[in-house]
Structures are given as C-alpha cells and as structure tokens.
C-alpha positions in Angstrom: 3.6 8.9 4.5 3.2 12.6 5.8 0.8 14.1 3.7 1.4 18.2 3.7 -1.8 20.1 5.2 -2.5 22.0 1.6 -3.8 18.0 0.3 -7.8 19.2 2.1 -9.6 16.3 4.5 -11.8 13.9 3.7 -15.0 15.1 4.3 -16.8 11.8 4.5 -15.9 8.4 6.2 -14.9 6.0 3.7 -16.5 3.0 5.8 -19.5 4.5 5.1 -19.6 4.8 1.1 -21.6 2.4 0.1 -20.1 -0.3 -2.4 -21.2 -0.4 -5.9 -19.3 -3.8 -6.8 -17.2 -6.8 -5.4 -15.1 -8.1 -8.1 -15.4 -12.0 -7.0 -15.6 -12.4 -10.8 -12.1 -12.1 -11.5 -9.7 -15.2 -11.0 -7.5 -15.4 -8.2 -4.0 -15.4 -8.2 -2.9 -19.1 -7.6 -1.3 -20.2 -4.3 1.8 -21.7 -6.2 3.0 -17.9 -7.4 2.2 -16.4 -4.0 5.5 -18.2 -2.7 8.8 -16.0 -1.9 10.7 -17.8 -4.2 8.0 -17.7 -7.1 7.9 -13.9 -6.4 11.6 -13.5 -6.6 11.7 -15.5 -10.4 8.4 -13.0 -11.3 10.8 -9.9 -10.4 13.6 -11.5 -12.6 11.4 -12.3 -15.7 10.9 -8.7 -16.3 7.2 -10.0 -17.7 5.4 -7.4 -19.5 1.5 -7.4 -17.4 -0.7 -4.1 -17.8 -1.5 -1.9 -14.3 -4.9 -1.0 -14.0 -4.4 2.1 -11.4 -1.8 4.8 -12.2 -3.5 8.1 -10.5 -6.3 9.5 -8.6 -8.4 12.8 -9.6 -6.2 15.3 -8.3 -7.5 17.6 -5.4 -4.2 19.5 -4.5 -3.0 22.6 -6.5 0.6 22.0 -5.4 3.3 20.2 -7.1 3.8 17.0 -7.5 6.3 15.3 -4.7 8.6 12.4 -5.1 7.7 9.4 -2.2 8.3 6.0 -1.5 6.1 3.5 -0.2 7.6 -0.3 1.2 5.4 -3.1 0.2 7.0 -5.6 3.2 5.8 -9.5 2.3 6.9 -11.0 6.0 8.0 -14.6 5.0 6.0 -16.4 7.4 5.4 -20.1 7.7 1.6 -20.0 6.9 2.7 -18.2 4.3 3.2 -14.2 2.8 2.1 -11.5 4.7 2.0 -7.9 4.2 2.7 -5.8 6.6 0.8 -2.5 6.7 0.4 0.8 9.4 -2.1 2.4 10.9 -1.4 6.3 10.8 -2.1 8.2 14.0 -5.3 10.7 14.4 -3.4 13.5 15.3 -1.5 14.0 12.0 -3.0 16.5 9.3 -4.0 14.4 6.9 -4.7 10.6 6.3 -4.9 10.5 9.7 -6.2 7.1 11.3 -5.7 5.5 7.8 -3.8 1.9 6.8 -0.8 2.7 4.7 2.3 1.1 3.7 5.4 2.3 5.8 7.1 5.1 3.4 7.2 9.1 2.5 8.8 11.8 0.6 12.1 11.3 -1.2 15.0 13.4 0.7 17.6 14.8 -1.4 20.4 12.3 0.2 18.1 9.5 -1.0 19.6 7.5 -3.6 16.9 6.4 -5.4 13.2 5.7 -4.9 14.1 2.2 -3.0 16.6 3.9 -0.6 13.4 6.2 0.1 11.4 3.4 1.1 14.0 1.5 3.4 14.5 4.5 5.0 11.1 5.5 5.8 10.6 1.8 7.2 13.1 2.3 9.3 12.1 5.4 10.5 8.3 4.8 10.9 8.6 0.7 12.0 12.1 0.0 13.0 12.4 -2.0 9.6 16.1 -2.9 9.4 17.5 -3.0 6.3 19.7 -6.6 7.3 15.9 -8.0 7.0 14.6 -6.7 3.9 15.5 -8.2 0.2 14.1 -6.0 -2.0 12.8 -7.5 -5.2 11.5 -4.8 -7.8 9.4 -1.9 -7.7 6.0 -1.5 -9.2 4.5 1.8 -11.8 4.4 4.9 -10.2 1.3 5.4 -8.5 -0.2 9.1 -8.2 -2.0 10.4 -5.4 -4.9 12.9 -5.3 -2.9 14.9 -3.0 -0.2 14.7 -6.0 2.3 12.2 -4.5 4.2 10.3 -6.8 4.9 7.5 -4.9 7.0 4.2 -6.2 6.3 0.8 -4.6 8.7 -1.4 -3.6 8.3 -4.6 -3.2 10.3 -6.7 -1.0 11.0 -10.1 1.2 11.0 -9.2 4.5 12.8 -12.5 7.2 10.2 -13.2 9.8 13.3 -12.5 12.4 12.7 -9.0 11.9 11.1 -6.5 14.8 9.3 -3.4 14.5 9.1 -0.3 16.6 6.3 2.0 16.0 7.4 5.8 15.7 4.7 7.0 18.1 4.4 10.5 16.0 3.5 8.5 12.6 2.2 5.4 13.4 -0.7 4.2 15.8 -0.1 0.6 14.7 1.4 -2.7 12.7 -0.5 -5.6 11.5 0.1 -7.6 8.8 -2.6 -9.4 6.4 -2.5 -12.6 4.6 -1.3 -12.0 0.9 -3.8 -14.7 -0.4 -6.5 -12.6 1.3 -5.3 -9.5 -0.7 -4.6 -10.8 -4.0 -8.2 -12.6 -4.0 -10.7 -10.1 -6.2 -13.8 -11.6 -4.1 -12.5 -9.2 -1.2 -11.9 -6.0 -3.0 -15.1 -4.1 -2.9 -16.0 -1.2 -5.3 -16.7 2.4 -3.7 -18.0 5.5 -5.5 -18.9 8.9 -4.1 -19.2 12.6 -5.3 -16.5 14.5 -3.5 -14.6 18.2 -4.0 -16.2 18.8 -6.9 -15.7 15.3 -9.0 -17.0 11.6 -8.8 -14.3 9.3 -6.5 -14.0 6.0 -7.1 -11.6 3.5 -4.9 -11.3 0.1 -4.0 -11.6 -1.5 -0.7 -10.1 -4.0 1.1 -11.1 -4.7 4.7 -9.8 -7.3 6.6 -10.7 -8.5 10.4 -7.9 -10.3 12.6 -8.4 -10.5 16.0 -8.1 -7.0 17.2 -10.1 -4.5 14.5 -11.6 -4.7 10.9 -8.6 -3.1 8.9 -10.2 -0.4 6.4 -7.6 -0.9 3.3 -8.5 1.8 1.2 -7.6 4.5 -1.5 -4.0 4.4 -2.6 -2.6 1.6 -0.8 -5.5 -1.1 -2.1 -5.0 0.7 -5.8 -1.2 -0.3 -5.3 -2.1 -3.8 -4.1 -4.2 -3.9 -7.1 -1.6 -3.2 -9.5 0.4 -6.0 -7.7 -2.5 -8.5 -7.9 -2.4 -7.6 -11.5 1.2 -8.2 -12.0 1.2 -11.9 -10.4 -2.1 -13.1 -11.9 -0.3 -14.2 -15.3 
C-alpha cells in the first residue's frame, strides 16, 4: 500500500526497539478452527468477538484515505498460510516493510473488497479465479491516517504470483498457526514525533530472512487472532 510522502519517516529501526512484553500468556487459537473450512463457518456465524486494535496515534495532518488491504490464507497442505509482501526501499514511505498486498480505494472500485482484489492483482499477480473471499475485519486506522479494511480470504494453492517490481521487493508466506500463537507476538514501545508508540511484533525466520511483521499489519493479524480465538 503506497503511502503518500506527507505520512513523515520513521526515524528509528523498528528491529531495534526493545520489547517490553511477549504475550505467551494468552491461549492460542486451537488447530481445529485454523482449518479453511472452519474459517468459512466462522465468517458465516456473524459471532459477535471484540477487536483489540482499531487505530494508531496519528502523525499525518492530511485526511483520512479509504484503502484496502488482502489478508490471502494460501490453502496449503501443511496447512494455512498467509501470504504477505515485502515493500521495496525505493518507495517514500514504509519502504522495506512486510505488508499485506493492497492500497487506496479508486473511485471505480466497488466496494472496499473490490479494492483489495485489485490491488493483489496489481502488486502480486493475485487472480481473482483463485481467491474466495470470506468476510472482512473492523476498519483499521493508520498513523499515516489510512483507513484501511481487511479482507479476509481463501486463496487455492494453484495460484501464481508476479511481483510488481515498483511495489514489491518480495512474497513469502508464514504459517497461520505461527501467527495466531500470542507466544510470538512481542510488545514494542518507543517515544516517537512527539508521543509514546506502541506496536506489536511478529517476526518470523524461513529459510531466506527473519520477516519483521510489524505496525499495522501485526495489529490486523491481531484483531484476527482475536476474532478466531472463541
């Protein structure tokens, strides 16, 4: 997601915050309603669950934007996956950061989920044929004052993905049990532009880097880990 330049850089290296708390205290969600079709009935019950992160202390004067962000769980046969992006150094903001595929809502959008099927497709290469969508989550609001809509969805492990070179440095994806497991989501504070920050992280090593899950996209997988636990 392109972040206009007026959102002002980080001026410290998340990696390097040092974490107040790991949160191994808190139950994880059980393997049986981390399966696609256990998701699906979750969707359909329309249970009521609380979110625990709606927004972030705002650092951007501008106003708020409309976005979309694709939370893609790759039906693989170890089990969900979620497939996340790397953003590339060069862009103005965010740069080098893991994020889900998704951006800004264009005015022929038809809703927030069209906005998030087609930034997939733009960014990744995400077909549509390949994605069930399932539900969205609350809005969640960005420092940088993005308003951004997750959408959750089934993606067939058929699919292929294409990295837009401009956007996107890389694709991984990372086990869902990993993510929706409190003992690796770490606790980070720092005094920043003026205010105390605090964010979760939640990094995770595969075989080619440690993947720094921060900010935004760990409070959104928060909120999800949230909404399966009961």
């Amino acid at each position: 997601m392109t972040t206009p330049p007026s959102s002002p850089p980080l001026n410290f290296d998340p990696r390097q915050v040092p974490v107040v708390g790991v949160d191994a205290q808190l139950p994880k969600v059980p393997a049986q309603a981390l399966q696609a079709q256990d998701l699906v009935r979750r969707f359909a019950s329309a249970h009521a669950w609380t979110p625990e992160l709606l927004a972030e202390p705002r650092f951007s004067q501008r106003a708020p934007v409309h976005a979309s962000v694709l939370m893609p769980l790759v039906m693989r046969d170890s089990g969900l996956t979620v497939l996340l992006t790397e953003r590339t150094t060069h862009l103005s903001s965010h740069s080098g950061q893991v994020a889900f595929p998704g951006g800004k809502a264009d005015p022929e959008d038809a809703d927030a989920i069209d906005t998030a099927l087609r930034e997939a497709e733009e960014e990744i290469g995400l077909e549509r044929r390949f994605v069930q969508v399932l539900g969205t989550l609350p809005i969640y609001t960005t420092g940088s004052a993005f308003l951004v809509t997750p959408v959750v969805a089934l993606v067939d492990a058929a699919h292929s993905v294409t990295a837009n070179p401009h956007e996107v440095a890389d694709v991984f994806e990372v086990p869902l049990d990993f993510l929706m497991d409190p003992a690796n989501h770490r606790r980070h504070a720092v005094d920043w532009a003026g205010s105390r920050r605090e964010w979760l992280s939640m990094p995770y090593t595969d075989a080619t880097a440690e993947r720094f899950i921060w900010g935004a996209t760990a409070g959104m997988l928060r909120n999800f880990y949230r909404f399966l636990l009961f």
